[in-house]
C-alpha positions in Angstrom: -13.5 7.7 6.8 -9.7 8.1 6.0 -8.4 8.8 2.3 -5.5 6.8 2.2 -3.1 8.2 -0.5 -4.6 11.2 -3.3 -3.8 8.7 -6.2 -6.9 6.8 -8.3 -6.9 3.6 -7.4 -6.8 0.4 -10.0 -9.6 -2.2 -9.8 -6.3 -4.6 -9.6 -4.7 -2.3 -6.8 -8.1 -2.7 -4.9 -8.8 -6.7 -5.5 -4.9 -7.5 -4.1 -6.3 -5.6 -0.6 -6.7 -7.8 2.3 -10.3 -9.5 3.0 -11.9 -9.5 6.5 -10.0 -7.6 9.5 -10.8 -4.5 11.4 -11.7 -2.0 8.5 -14.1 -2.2 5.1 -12.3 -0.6 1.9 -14.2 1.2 -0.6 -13.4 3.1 -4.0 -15.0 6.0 -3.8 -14.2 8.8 -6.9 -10.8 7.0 -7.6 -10.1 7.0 -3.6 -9.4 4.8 -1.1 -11.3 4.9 2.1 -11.3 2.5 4.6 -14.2 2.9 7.2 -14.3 0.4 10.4 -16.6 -2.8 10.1 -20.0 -2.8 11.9 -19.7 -4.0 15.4 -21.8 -6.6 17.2 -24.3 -4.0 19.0 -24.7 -2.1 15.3 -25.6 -5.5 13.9 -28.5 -6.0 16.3 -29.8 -2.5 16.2 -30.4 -3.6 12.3 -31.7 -6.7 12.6 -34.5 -5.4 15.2 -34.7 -2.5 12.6 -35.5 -5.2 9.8 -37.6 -7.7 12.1 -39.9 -4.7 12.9 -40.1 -3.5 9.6 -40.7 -6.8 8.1 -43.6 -7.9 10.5 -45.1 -4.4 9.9 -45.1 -5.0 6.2 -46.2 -8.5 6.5 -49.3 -7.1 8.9 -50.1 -4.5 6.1 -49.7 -6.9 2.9 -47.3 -4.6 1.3 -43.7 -5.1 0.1 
């Protein structure tokens, strides 16, 4: 993660950020940090992660 600028940031400062693109922004104490978006391979290491747990939990009755 990268701090951007030491300054707190406004909920209006944050809302007039771009959507979508290359990186995620986040708030974090005041700061901004901007952290990359998940790629394609991260995105189907979680939904395997979330089939497997979800048939597991569907084998076991449990939530």
């Amino acid at each position: 993660m990268t701090t951007v600028r030491p300054k707190e940031w406004t909920y209006e400062e944050f809302m007039a950020l771009p959507e979508g693109g290359p990186l995620r922004y986040e708030v974090i104490d005041g700061g901004l940090t901007m952290t990359p978006a998940p790629n394609t391979r991260h995105q189907k290491i979680s939904g395997n992660l979330f089939a497997a747990i979800h048939s597991l939990s569907r084998q076991q009755s449990s939530g």
